[in-house]
C-alpha positions in Angstrom: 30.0 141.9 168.4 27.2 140.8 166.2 24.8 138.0 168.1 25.8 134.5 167.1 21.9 133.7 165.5 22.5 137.0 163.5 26.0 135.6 162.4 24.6 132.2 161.9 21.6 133.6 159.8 24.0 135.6 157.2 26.4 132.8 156.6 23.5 131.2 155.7 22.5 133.5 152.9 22.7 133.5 149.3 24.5 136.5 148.8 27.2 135.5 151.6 28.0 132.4 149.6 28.7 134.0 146.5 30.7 137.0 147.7 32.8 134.0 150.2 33.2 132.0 147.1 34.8 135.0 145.3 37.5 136.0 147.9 38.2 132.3 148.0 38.9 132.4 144.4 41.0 135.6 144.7 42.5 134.1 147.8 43.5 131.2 146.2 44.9 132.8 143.3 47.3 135.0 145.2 48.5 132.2 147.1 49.3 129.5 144.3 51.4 132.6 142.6 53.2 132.9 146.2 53.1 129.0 145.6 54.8 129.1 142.3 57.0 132.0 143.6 59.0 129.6 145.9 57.7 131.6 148.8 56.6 128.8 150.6 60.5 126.5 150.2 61.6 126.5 154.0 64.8 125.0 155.1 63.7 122.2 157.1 61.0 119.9 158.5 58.6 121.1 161.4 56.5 118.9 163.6 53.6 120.2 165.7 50.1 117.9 167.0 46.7 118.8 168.1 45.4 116.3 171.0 41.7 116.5 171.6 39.8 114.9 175.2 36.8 115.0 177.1 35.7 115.9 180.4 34.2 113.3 182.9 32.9 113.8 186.4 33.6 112.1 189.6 31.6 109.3 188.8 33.3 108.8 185.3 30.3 110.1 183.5 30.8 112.7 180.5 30.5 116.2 181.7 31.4 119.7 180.7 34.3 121.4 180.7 34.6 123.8 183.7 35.7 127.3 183.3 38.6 126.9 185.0 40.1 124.3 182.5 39.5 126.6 179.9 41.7 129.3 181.3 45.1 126.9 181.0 46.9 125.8 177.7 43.9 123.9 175.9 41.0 125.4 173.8 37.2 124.6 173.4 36.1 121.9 170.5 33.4 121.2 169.7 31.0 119.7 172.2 30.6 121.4 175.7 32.4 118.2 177.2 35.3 118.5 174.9 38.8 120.2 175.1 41.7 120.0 172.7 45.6 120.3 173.2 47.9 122.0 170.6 51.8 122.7 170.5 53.5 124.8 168.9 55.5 123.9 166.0 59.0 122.6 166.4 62.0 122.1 163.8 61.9 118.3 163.1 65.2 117.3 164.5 66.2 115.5 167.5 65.8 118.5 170.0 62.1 119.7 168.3 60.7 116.6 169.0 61.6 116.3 172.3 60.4 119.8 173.0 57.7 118.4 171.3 56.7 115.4 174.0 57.4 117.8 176.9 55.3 120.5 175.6 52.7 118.4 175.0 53.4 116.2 178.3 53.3 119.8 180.5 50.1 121.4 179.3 48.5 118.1 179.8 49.5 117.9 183.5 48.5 121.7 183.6 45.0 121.6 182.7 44.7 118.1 184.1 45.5 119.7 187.8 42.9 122.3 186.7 40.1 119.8 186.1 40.9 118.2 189.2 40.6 121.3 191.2 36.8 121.5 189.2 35.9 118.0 190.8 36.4 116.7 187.0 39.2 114.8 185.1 40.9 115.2 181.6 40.4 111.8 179.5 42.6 110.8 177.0 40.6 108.6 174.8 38.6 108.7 171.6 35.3 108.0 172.0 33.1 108.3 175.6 30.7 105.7 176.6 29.9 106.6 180.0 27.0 109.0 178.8 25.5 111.8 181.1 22.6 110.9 184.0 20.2 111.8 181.5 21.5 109.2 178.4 23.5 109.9 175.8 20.2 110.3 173.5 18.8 113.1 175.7 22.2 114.6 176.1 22.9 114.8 172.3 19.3 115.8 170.8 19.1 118.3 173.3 18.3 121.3 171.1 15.7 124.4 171.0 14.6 126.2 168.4 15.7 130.2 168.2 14.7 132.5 165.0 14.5 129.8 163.1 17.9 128.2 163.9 18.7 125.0 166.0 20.7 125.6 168.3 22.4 122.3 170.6 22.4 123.2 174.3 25.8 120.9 174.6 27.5 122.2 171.8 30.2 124.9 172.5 28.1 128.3 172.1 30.4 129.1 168.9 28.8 130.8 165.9 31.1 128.8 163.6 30.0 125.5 165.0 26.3 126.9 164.9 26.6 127.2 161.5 27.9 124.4 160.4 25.4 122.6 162.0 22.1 124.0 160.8 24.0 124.3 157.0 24.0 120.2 157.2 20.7 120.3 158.6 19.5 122.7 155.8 20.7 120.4 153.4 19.9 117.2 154.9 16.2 118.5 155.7 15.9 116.6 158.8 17.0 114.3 161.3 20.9 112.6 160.6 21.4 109.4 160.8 24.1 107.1 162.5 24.0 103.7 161.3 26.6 101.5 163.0 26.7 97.8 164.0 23.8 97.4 166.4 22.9 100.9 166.6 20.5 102.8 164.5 20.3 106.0 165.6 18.9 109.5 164.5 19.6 113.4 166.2 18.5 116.5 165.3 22.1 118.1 165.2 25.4 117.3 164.5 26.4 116.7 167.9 27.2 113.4 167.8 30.4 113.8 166.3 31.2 114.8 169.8 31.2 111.7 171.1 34.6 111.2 169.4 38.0 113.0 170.3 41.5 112.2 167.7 45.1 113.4 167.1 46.4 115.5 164.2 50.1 115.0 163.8 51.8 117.9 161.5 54.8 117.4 159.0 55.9 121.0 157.6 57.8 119.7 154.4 60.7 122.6 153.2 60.3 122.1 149.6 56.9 122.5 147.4 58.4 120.9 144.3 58.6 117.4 146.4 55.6 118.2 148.7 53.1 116.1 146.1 55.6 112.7 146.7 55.2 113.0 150.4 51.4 113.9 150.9 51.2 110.4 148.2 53.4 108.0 150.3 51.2 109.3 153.6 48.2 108.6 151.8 49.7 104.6 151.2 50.3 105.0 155.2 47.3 105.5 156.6 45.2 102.4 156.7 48.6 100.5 158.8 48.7 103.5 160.9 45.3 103.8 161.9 44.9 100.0 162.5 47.9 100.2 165.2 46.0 103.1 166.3 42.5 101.9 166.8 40.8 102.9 170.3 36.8 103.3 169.0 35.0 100.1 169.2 32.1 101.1 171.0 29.4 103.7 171.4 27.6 104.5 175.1 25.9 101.1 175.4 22.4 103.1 175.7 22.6 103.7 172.0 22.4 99.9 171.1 19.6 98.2 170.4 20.1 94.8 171.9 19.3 91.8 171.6 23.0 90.1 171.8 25.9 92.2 173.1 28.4 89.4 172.2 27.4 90.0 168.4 28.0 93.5 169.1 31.4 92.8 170.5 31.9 90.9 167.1 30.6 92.7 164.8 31.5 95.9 165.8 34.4 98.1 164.0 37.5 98.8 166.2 38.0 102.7 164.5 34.2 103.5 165.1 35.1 107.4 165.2 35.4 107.5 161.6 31.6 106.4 160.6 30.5 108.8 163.1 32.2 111.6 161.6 31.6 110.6 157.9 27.9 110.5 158.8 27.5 113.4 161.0 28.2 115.4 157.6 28.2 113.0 154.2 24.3 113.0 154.4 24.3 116.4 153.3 27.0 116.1 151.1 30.4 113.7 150.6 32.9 116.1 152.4 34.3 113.7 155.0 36.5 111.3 152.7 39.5 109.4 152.3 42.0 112.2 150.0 42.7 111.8 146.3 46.7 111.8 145.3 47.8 115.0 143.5 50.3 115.6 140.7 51.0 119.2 141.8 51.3 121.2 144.8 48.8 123.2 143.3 46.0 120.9 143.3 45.8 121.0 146.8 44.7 124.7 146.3 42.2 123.8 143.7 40.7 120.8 145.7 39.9 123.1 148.7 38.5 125.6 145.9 36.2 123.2 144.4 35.1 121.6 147.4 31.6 122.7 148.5 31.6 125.2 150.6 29.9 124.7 154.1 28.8 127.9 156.5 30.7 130.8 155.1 31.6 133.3 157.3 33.3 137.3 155.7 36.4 138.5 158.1 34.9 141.7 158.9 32.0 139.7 160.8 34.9 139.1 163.1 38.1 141.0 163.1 38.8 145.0 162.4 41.6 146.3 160.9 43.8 145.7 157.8 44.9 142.5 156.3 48.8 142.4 157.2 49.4 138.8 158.2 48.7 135.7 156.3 46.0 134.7 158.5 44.2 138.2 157.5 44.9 138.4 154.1 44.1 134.8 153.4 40.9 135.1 155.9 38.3 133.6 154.0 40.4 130.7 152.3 41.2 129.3 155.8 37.9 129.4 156.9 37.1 127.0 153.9 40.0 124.6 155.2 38.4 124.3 158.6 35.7 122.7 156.5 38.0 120.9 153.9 37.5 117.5 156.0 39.6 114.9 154.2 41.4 112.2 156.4 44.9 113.9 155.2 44.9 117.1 153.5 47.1 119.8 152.9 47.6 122.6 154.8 49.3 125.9 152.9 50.9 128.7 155.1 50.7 129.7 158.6 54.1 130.4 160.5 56.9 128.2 158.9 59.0 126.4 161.6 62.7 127.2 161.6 64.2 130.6 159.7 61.7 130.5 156.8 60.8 133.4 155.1 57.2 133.9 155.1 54.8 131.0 155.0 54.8 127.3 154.6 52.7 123.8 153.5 52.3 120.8 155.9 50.7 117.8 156.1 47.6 117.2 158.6 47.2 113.7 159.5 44.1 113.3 160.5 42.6 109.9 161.1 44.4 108.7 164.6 42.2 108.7 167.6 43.4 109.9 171.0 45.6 107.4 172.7 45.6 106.4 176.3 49.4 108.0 177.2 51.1 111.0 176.3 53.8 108.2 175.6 51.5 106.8 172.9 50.1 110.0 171.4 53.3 111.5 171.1 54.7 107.8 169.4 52.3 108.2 167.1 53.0 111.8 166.2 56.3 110.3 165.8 55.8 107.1 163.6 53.5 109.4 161.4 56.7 111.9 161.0 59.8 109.7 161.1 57.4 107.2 158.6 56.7 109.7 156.0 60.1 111.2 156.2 61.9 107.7 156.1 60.1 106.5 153.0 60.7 109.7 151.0 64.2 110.2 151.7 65.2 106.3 150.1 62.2 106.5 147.3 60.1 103.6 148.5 58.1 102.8 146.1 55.1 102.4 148.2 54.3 105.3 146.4 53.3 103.2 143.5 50.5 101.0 145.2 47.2 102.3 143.8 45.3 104.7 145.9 41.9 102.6 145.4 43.9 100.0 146.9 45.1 102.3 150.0 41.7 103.4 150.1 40.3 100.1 150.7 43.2 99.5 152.9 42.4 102.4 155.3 38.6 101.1 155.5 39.4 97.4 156.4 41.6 98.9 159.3 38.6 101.0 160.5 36.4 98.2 160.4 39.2 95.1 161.7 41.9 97.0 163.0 45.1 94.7 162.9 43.1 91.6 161.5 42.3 94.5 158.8 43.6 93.8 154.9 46.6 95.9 153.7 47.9 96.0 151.0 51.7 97.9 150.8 54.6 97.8 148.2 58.1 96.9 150.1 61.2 98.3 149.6 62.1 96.1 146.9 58.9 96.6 144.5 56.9 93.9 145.4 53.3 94.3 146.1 52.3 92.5 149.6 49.0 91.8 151.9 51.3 90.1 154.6 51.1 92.0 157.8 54.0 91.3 159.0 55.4 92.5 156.4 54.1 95.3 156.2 55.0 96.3 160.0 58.5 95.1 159.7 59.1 97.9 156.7 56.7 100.6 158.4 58.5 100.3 161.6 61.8 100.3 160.2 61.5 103.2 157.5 60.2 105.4 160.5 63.0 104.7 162.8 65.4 105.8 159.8 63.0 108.7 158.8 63.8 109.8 162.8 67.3 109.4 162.3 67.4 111.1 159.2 66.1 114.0 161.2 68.7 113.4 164.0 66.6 112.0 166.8 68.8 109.9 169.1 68.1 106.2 168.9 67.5 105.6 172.9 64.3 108.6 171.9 63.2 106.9 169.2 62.9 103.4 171.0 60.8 105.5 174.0 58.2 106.3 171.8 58.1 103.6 169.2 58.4 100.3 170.9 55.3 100.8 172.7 53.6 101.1 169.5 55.9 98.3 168.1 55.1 95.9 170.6 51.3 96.6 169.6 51.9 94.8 166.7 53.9 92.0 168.0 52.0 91.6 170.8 48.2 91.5 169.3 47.2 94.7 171.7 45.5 98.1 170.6 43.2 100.2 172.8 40.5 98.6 170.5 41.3 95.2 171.3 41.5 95.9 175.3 38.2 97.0 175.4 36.7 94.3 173.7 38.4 91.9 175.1 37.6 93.6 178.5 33.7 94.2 177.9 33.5 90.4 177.1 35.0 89.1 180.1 32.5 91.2 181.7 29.6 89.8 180.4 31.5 86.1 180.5 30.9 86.8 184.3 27.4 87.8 184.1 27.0 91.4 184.4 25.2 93.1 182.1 26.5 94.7 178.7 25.9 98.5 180.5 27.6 97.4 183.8 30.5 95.7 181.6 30.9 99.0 179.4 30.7 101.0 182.7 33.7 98.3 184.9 35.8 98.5 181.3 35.6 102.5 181.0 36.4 102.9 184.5 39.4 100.7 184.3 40.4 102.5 180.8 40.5 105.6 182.6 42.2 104.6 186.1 45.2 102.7 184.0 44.9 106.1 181.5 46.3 107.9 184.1 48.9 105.8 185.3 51.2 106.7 181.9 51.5 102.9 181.1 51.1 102.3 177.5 48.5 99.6 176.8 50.5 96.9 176.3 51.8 97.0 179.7 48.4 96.8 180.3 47.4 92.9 181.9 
């Protein structure tokens, strides 16, 4: 196996880029004739989710993953204190998704006993803030220099992540920046991106020809989903600069894992985005094409043999997705879910951050599906409401979570900024999108309601932290002691399987 700095130092090369760029090209032209072939039609909806997490220690601070975790049903991501969760895909239908929840529900207890065994616990949340005995600054600029090539002591030792990282710092020439409210901060890596963990729910659609419809609805979806979802209002507190923690608490965005992703990578170049809508099926080929290409790596670097399987003979193209970072995006072939004949073309979903439950991260997985699907099968024309508009949408909700501006189409043409709204038709086009698919109704109120009740109630993750840091500090104690006594609690009620709003 060739060393990781040798691996690192070749992707970084001239003459890697260029031959990459050409397979990709060849790649992609193979696979929008299989396209246009029909060979990726299957005969019905799949569902699958990735569920990333960190790893604290007894004491609730972040801390790395043992070895042990790492031998059960969960893979590295990537910082050292990271893990994620993936299922297998499922036929959408009433008996994939459950499979779904208890797949999901069963490799979390799995690797959860596993960590506890280490001395550490599995936390399902999106963004730490308990950092390390050395501070979260020391923890994430921790980096040494090797042949030229930085390498970050607490990022997973993985050449692809290596590479990534020092092809941003090539470009960006320096130190990158995170600029949020009340914290101004600069690393020498990446890394920081780490601090955040998120869901990816997957909708396998069966037929091409209508694919472009439903990847354009989701795109309309995505700034009310993610402000239901919000559960990132705050950094470690020893990355503020303080003067007044209450104007933190105000100012503050509720969805804070998307800046820190945007800017852990758009300083070197705008890859991190919200997606454009497409016309075609095809496009979504071309847009990967044409979008810059970040740490290149050839398949023979890694694997022997010939290229029999999709994921061989498409190697280098679906190395390019893995750097293809738009909030949804297209993914094309892969195992098709059901009795399809070769391949197939999903959509990734990718702004959510990790929920407190399996209830809740499953429910979203769920409103995400049975939402998509419910819209498309009656023609809403939600469709119609102008991506700048979504765009803007999807931003307010990072920034004000349910206070956020949307703007939606209902059901009967009219164009609307009134919440509710907005979450009447949202919930009720994913309950009929779930009974489309033939999920029982007593299912589909287990896993919705709890987000449902989100809405009538006033309560996100977001919101409970604030709320929970401020009555802190209301008390006296000070803003890192409040963070600290609201994590703590976050992670004790975590664990109970309450969803938030049962949450006093």
């Amino acid at each position: 196996m060739v060393d990781r700095i040798d691996l690192v130092r070749q992707s970084l090369e001239d003459a890697t880029r260029r031959e990459f760029d050409r397979r990709v090209d060849e790649q992609a032209a193979r696979l929008t004739d299989a396209l246009r072939a029909g060979r990726l039609d299957n005969p019905s909806f799949g569902l699958g989710i990735e569920l990333e997490a960190y790893v604290v220690d007894d004491s609730g601070r972040v801390a790395r993953v043992p070895d042990t975790v790492l031998e059960g049903p969960c893979e590295k991501e990537l910082g050292r204190h990271n893990v994620e969760f993936n299922t297998s895909p499922s036929p959408f239908d009433g008996e994939g998704a459950a499979a779904q929840a208890a797949r999901l529900r069963r490799h979390y207890q799995r690797v959860q006993q596993a960590a506890e065994r280490a001395g550490t616990e599995i936390v399902l949340d999106a963004m730490w803030t308990i950092p390390p005995q050395e501070g979260t600054r020391a923890y994430l600029s921790d980096v040494r220099e090797r042949e030229g090539m930085t390498i970050a002591e607490n990022m997973t030792p993985s050449p692809r992540y290596c590479a990534i990282d020092n092809d941003v710092l090539d470009r960006t020439g320096g130190p990158i920046t995170l600029s949020v409210p009340g914290a101004e901060c600069r690393f020498p890596s990446i890394l920081f991106e780490s601090l955040a963990s998120s869901i990816q729910p997957h909708v396998q659609v069966p037929d091409v020809e209508a694919f472009p419809r439903y990847h354009n609805t989701a795109v309309r979806t995505l700034g009310p989903v993610l402000a239901l979802a919000t559960n990132a209002p705050l950094l470690p507190p020893d990355l503020y600069d303080l003067d007044d923690p209450y104007r933190v608490l105000e100012e503050t965005f509720h969805e804070l894992r998307i800046p820190v992703f945007e800017q852990s990578i758009n300083q070197a170049w705008e890859k991190v985005c919200f997606p454009e809508e497409i016309r075609s099926t095809a496009e979504t080929i071309d847009e990967l094409v044409a979008d810059p290409t970040c740490a290149p790596f050839l398949r023979e670097w890694l694997a022997d043999g010939d290229r029999e399987t999709f994921t061989d003979r498409f190697w280098e193209l679906n190395h390019k997705r893995g750097t293809y970072w738009r909030w949804l995006r297209a993914v094309i072939g892969g195992q098709p879910v059901g009795q399809g004949d070769h391949w197939s073309i999903r959509i990734e979903y990718r702004p959510l951050p990790t929920q407190p439950t399996i209830i809740e991260n499953i429910g979203l997985q769920w409103l995400v599906a049975g939402l998509i699907r419910g819209l498309c099968a009656v023609d809403h024309p939600l469709v119609s409401l102008e991506r700048d508009a979504a765009e803007r949408s999807f931003y307010s909700a990072v920034e004000d979570g349910l206070e956020a501006d949307l703007a939606w189409v209902t059901v009967d043409g009219d164009r609307t900024t009134d919440r509710a709204v907005i979450y009447e038709e949202l919930f009720e086009f994913a309950r009929r999108g779930l009974r489309e698919q033939g999920v029982p109704d007593d299912a589909i109120e287990e896993y919705l309601s709890p987000l449902e009740a989100r809405w009538t109630e006033g309560t996100t993750p977001s919101r409970w932290k604030l709320t929970r840091v401020r009555d802190h500090l209301d008390a006296g104690t000070r803003f890192d002691d409040a963070v600290h006594e609201m994590q703590t609690e976050y992670i004790r009620r975590s664990k109970t399987g309450d969803p938030i709003v049962q949450w006093s």
